[in-house]
N, C-alpha and C positions, 0 to 999 in steps of 0.2 A: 329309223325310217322303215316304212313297211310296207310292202308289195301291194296296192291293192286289185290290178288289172294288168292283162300282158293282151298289149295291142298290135296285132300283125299287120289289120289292116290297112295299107300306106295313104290312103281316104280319110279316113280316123283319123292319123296321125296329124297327116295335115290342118286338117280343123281345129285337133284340140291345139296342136302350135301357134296356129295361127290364135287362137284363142286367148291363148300365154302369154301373147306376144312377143314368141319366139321365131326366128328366121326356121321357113320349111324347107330351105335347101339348102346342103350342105356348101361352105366356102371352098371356094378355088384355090387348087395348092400350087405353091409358085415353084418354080422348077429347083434345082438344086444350084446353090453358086456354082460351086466345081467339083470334077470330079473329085476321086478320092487320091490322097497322096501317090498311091505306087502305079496311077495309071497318066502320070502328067511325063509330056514326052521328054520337059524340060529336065526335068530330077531324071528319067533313063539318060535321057544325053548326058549329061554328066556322069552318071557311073559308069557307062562302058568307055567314054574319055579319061577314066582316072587309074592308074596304074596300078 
């Protein structure tokens, strides 16, 4: 593959996208299931309950 243009303009972009027939806005990011393990109350409740 080989470079042939670096388009900043976000006008540009749009057009030629649209032209591709590719989506000119980026998709929606769905939130995160759950946090991460060491922050769930359930797993602290249990270790400061365990001996």
């Amino acid at each position: 593959m080989r470079l042939i243009a670096f388009v900043t303009d976000s006008g540009s972009i749009t057009r030629i996208l649209a032209y591709l027939g590719e989506p000119t806005k980026a998709p929606h990011i769905a939130p995160a299931a759950r946090g991460p393990p060491w922050e769930e109350t359930s797993i602290r409740a249990k270790a400061v309950r365990s001996p």
